[in-house]
C-alpha positions as CSV (number, residue, x, y, z in Angstrom):
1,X,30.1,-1.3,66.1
2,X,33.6,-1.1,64.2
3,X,33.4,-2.8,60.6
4,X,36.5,-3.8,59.2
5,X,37.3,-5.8,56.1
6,X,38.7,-9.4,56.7
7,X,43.1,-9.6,56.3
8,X,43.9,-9.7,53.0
9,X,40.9,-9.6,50.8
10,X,39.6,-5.8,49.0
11,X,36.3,-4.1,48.4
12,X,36.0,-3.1,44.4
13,X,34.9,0.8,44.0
14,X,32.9,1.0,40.6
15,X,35.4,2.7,39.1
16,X,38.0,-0.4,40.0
17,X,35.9,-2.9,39.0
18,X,35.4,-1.3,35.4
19,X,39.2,-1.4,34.9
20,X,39.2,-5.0,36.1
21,X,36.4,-6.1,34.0
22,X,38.6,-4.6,31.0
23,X,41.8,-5.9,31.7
24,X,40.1,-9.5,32.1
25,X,38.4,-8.8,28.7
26,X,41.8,-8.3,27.2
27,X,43.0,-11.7,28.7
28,X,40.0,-13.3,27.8
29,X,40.5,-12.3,24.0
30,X,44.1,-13.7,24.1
31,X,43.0,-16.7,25.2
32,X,39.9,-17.1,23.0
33,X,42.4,-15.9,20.1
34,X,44.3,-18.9,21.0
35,X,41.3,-21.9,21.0
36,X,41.2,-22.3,24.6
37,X,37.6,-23.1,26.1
38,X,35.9,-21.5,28.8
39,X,35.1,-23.6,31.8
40,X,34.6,-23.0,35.4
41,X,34.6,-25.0,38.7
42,X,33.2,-24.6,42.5
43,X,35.1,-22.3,44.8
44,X,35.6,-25.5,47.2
45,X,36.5,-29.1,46.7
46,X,36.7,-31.9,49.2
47,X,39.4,-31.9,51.1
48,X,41.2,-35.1,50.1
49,X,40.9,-33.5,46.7
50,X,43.3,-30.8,47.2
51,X,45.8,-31.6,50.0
52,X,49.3,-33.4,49.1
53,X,49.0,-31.7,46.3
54,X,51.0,-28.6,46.9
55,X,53.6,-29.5,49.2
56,X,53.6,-29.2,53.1
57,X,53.8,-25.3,52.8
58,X,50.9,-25.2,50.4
59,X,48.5,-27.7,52.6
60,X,49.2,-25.3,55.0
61,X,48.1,-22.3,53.5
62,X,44.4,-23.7,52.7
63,X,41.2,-22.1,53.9
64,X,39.4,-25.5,55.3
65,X,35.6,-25.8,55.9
66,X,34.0,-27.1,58.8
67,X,31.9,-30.1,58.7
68,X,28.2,-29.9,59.4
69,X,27.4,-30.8,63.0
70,X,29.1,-33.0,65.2
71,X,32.3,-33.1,63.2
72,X,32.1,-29.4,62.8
73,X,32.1,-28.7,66.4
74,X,35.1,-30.8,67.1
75,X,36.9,-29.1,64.8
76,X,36.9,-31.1,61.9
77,X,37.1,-30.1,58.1
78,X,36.3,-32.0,55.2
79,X,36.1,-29.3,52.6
80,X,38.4,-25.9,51.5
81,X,38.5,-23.5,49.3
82,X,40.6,-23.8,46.5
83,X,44.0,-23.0,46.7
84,X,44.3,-22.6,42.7
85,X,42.7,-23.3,39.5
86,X,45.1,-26.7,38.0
87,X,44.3,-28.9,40.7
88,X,39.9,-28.5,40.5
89,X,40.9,-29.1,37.3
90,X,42.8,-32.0,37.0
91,X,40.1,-33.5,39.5
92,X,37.9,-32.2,36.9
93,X,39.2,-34.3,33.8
94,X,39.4,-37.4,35.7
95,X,35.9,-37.3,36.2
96,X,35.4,-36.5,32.6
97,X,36.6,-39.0,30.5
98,X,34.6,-38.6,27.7
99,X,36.1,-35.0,26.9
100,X,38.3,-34.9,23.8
101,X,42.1,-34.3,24.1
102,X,43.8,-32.4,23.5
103,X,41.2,-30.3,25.6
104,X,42.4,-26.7,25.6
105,X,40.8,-24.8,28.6
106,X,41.1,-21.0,30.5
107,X,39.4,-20.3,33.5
108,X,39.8,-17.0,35.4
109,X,38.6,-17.3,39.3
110,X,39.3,-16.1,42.7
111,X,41.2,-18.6,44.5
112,X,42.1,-18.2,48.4
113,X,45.2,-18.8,50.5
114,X,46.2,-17.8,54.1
115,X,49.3,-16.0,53.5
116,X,50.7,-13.0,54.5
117,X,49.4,-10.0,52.7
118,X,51.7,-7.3,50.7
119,X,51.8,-5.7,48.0
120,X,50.5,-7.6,44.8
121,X,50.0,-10.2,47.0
122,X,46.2,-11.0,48.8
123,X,44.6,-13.7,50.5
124,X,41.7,-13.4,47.8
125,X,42.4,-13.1,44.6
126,X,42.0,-13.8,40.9
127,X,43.6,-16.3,39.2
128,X,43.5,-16.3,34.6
129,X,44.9,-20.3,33.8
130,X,45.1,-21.1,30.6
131,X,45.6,-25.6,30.0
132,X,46.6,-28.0,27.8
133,X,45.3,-31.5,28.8
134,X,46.1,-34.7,26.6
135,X,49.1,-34.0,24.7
136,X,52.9,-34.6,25.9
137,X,53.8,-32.6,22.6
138,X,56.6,-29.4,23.1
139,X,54.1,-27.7,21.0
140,X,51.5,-27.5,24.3
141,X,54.4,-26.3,26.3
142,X,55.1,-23.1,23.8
143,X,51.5,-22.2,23.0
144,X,51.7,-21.8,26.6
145,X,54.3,-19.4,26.8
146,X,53.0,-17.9,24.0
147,X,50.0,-17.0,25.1
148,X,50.9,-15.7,28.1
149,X,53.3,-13.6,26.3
150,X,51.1,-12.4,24.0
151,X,48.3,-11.7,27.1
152,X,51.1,-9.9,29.0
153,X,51.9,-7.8,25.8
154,X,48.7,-6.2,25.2
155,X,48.2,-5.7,28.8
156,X,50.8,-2.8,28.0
157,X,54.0,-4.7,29.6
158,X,55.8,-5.6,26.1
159,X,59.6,-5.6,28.1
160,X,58.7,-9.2,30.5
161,X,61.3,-11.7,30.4
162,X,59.8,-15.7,30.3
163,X,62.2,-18.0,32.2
164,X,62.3,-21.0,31.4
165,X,63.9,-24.3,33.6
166,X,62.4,-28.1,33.6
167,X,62.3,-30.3,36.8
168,X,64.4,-32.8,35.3
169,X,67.6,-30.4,35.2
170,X,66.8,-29.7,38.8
171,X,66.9,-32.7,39.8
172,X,69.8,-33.6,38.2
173,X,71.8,-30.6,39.3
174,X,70.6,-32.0,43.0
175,X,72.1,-35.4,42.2
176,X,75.2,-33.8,40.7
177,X,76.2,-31.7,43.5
178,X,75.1,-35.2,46.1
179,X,72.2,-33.7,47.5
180,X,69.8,-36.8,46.4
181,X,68.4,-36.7,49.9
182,X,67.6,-32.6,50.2
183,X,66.5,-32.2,46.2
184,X,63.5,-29.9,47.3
185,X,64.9,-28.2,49.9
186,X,67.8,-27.2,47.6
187,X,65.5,-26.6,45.2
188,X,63.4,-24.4,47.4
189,X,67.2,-22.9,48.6
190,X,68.0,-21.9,45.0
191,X,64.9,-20.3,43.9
192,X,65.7,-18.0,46.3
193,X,68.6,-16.3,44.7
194,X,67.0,-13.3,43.6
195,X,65.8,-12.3,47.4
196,X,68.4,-13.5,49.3
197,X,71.8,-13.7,47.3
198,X,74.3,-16.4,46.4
199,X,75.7,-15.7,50.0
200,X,72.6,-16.6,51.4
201,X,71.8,-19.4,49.2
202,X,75.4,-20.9,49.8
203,X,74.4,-20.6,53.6
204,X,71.5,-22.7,53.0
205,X,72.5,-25.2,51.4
206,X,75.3,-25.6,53.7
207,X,72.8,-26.2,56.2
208,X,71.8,-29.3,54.6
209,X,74.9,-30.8,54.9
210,X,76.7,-30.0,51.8
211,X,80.2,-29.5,51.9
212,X,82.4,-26.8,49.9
213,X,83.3,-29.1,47.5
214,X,79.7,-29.8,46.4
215,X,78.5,-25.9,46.9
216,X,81.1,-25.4,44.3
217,X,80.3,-27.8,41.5
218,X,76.5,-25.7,42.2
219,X,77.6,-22.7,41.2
220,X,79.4,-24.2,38.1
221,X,75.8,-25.0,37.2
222,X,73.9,-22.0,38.2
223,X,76.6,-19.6,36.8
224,X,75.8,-20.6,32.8
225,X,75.0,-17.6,30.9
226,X,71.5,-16.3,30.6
227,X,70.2,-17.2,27.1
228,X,68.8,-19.9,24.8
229,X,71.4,-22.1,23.1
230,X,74.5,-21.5,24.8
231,X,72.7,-21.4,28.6
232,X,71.7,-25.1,27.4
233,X,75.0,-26.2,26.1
234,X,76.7,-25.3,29.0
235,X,74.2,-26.8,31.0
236,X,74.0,-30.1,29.7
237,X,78.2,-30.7,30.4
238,X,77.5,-31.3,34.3
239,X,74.3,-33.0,33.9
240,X,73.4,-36.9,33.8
241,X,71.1,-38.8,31.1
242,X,67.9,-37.3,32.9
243,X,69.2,-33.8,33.2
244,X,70.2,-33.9,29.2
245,X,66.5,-35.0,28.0
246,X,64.9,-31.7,30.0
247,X,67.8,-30.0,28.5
248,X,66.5,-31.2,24.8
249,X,62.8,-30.9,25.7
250,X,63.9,-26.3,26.6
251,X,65.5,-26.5,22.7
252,X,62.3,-27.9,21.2
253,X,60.3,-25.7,23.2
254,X,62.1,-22.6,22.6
255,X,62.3,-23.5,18.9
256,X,58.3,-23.9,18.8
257,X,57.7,-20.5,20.7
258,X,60.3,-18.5,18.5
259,X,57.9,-20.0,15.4
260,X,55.1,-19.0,17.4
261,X,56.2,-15.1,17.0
262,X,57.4,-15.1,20.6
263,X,60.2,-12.8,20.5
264,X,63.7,-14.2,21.6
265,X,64.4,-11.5,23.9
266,X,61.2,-12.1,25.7
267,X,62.8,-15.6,26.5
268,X,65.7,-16.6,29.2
269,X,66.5,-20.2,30.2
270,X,67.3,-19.8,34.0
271,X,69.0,-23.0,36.3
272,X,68.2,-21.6,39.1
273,X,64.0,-21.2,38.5
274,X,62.1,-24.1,40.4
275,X,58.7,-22.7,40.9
276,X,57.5,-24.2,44.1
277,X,54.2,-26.4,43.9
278,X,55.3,-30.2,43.8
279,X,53.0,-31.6,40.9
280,X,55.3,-30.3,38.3
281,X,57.1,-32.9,35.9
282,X,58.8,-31.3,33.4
283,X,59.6,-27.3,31.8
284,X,58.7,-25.0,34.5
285,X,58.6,-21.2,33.6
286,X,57.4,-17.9,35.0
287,X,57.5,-14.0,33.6
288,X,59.0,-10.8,35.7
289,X,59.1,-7.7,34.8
290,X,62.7,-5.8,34.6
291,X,62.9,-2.9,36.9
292,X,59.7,-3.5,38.8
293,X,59.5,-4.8,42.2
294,X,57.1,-7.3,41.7
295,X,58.3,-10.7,41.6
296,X,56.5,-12.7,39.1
297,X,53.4,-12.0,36.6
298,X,52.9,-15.2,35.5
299,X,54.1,-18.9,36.1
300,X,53.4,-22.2,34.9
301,X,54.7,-25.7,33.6
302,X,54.1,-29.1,32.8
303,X,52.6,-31.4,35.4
304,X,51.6,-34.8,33.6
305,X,51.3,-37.2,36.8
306,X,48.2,-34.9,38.4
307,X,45.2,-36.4,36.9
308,X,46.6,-39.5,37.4
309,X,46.1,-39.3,41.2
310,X,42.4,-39.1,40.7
311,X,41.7,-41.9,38.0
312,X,44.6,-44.1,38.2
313,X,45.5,-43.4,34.4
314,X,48.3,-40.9,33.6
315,X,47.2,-37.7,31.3
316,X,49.9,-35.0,30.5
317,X,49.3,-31.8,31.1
318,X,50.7,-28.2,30.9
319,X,49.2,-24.5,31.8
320,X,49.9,-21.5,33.1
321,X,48.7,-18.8,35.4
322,X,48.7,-14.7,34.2
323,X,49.2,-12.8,37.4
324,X,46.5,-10.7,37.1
325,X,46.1,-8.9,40.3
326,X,49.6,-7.8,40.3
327,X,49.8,-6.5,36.5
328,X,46.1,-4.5,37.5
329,X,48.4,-3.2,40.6
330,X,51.3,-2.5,38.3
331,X,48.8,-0.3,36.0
332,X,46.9,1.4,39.0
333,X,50.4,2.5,40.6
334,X,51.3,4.0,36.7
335,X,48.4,5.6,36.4
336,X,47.3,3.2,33.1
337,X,44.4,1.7,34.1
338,X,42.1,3.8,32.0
339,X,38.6,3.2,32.4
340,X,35.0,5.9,31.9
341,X,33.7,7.4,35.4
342,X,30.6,5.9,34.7
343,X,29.3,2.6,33.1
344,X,26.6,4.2,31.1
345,X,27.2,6.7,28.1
346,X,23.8,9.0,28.8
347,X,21.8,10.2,32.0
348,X,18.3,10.4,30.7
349,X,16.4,13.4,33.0
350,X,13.2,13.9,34.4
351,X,11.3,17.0,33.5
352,X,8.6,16.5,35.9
353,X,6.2,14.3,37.2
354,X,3.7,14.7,34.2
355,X,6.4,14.2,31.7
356,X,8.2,10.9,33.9
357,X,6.7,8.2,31.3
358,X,8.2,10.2,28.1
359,X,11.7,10.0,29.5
360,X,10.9,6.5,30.7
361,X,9.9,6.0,27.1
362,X,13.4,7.7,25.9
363,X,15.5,5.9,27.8
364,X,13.9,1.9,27.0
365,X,14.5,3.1,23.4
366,X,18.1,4.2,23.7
367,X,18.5,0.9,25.6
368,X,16.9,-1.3,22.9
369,X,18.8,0.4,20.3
370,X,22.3,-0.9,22.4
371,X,22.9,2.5,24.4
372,X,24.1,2.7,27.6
373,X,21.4,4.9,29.0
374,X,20.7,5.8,33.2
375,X,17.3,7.3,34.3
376,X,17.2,9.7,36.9
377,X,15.8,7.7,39.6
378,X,15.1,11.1,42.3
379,X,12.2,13.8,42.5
380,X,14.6,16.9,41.9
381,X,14.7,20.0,40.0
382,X,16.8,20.0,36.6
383,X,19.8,21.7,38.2
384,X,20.6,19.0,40.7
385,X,20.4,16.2,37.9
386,X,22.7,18.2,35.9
387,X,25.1,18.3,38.9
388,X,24.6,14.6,39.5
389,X,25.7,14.1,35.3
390,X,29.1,16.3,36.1
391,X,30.0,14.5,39.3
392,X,29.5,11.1,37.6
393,X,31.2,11.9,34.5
394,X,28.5,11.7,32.4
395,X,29.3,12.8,28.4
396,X,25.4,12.7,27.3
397,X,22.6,14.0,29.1
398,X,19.3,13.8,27.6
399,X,16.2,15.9,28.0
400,X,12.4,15.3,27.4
401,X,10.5,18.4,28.0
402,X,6.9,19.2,26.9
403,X,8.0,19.8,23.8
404,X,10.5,17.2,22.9
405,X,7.5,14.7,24.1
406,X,4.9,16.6,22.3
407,X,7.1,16.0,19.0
408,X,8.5,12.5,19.7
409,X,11.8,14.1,19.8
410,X,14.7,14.0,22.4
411,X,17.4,17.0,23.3
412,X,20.8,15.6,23.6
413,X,23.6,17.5,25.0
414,X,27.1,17.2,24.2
415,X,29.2,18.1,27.3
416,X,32.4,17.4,25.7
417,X,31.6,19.3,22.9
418,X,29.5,22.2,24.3
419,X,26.6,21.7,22.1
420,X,22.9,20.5,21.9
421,X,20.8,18.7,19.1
422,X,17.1,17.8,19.3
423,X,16.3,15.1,17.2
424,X,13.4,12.1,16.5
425,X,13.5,9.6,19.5
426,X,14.4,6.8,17.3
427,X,17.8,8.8,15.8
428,X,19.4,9.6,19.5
429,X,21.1,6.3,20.0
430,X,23.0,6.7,16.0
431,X,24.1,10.4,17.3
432,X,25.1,9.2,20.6
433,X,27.3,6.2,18.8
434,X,28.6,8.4,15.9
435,X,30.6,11.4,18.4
């Protein structure tokens, strides 16, 4: 029989997983740094829960689940696998309505979509959103940004660039240009400019029906400088009354992120970013990384009419989503994902059979005292445990011969440092922590 992994999805070595577990602990800090609560939800919702949610190209991208019996073997679903982490959560809030807002919350999960794999891209894969719920305050919009900033940052990528856009410029540059008919395919056509050019983009759009005339007045828009201030000003000339209010929501936000230590530089106000999922309402914004073929790290934005479509009652809301499996790719391919060969810090040995329950004993107490201790689990002489310590990486090994046991004691040896110490059981774990 052949075994093969399913499309798209990974199997985790040890040594992987360690360097996952760490960069997730860095995240995790950020966003406990910042007040945001932990809180998790199932892998699968119903599916009327998660579909028209995402757009025609997202509903089709879902992993659905059979029904039980009859309905299952005509083909019928009424379940999937989540597609991300905002939408279980918006379900999530409508069903709470006792939780206080603003309710600040971070969840990191795998999530599952059938796309095509590539690189930094799966069809299983880990998803760290941090959410504001309750508040339609700019001030929830920029802790956002700055969080992910900061998380980003000590995940050893200080030189990202946030952009920034807000559906309501979007959709006034649709109406300003007559496309009031094609606003999301233009959108879609625009977003685009990075991969396929302003050539390619102006073929698009011409394909909706857009004449020169009205491809022109589009590029007056999208061709504003890059920047804060001046990208805005120059923005807000061609737009109407909508257009102008997203246009003063991007000051206030900026303003509230520079306060928040975000640096400036780290900030760009882009026309042409849409982000694609439909249940965003207002700023929009995603990081990328200059010089690194990776698309985007992070993305997120405010989406205040979601909850609504479960309870009937509108609740703002804003988050966003750290990229994680790509940065972990990024710092794999670099060669800085530093993690220890092994998760333990000692291999306790066996001398023999007659001295088993001493090392048994040895390790328990390096245990209890917080050391990260391995017993040698096989019936083999000294020299093959020893080899086992070097292949795994092992820094400590400890030894408990006749005499060490006799005495209570325990010989430690120092492979880094090419030395030995015997010493009282109960002192190994503080000479273990102290080198």
């Amino acid at each position: 029989m052949s075994v093969h992994l399913a499309k798209g999805v990974r199997d985790y070595l040890p040594e992987q997983m360690r360097g996952r577990h760490a960069v997730m602990a860095t995240v995790r800090a950020v966003f406990d740094r910042f007040g945001f609560e932990p809180l998790d939800t199932p892998a699968f919702e119903r599916l009327d829960t998660l579909t028209g949610k995402y757009g025609d190209e997202g509903d089709k991208l879902m992993f659905r689940i059979l029904q039980r019996g009859e309905g299952g073997e005509a083909g019928l679903a009424d379940q999937a696998l989540r597609y991300d982490l905002t939408v279980p959560l918006a379900r999530f809030v409508a069903m709470h309505p006792e939780l206080r807002l603003p309710f600040k919350r971070w969840q990191m999960a795998p999530v599952w979509r059938a796309e095509r794999a590539q690189r930094g891209r799966f069809r299983e894969f880990y998803q760290c959103d941090a959410d504001i719920v309750g508040t339609t305050s700019p001030m929830a919009d920029a802790e956002c940004l700055a969080v992910a900033s900061t998380a980003i940052t000590e995940l050893g990528f200080p030189d990202h660039v946030v952009r920034l856009n807000d559906r309501r410029i979007l959709r006034a540059m649709a109406r300003a240009v007559g496309a009031h008919d094609h606003e999301l395919p233009l959108l879609i056509a625009v977003d685009k400019l990075d991969k396929i050019g302003r050539d390619g983009v102006s073929a698009e759009v011409r394909r909706l029906g857009l004449d020169d005339d009205a491809i022109a007045r589009l590029w007056q828009i999208l061709d504003v400088p890059r920047g804060h201030a001046d990208t805005l000003d120059a923005l807000a000339v061609h737009l109407d009354d909508e257009g102008r209010a997203g246009v003063d929501t991007l000051r206030e936000v900026l303003r509230i992120a520079f306060a928040l230590g975000v640096a400036p530089e780290r900030l760009q106000v882009d026309p042409t970013l849409a982000r694609g999922l439909d249940y965003y309402t207002g700023p929009v914004f995603e990081t990328v990384l200059p010089g690194r073929n990776m698309g985007s790290v992070s993305g997120g934005g405010r989406y205040d009419g979601l909850v609504g479509m479960f309870c009937g009652r509108q609740i703002p809301c804003v988050g966003v989503s750290i990229g994680i499996e790509r940065l972990l790719v990024l710092l794999e391919e670099e060669g800085r994902l530093e993690v220890a060969s092994t998760a333990a810090d000692v291999l306790v040995t066996v001398h023999d059979d007659d001295h088993r329950d001493a090392a048994l004993a040895a390790v328990a107490a390096l245990r209890a005292a917080g050391v990260r201790a391995e017993v040698f689990l096989d019936d083999k002489k000294l020299k093959a445990q020893l080899k086992y310590a070097n292949a795994r990486g092992y820094r400590w090994v400890a030894f408990v011969g006749p005499e060490e046991a006799a005495a209570g004691q325990v010989t430690l040896k120092d492979f880094a440092a090419g030395k030995q110490v015997t010493v009282p059981l109960h002192e190994a774990a503080s000479v273990i922590g102290m080198e």
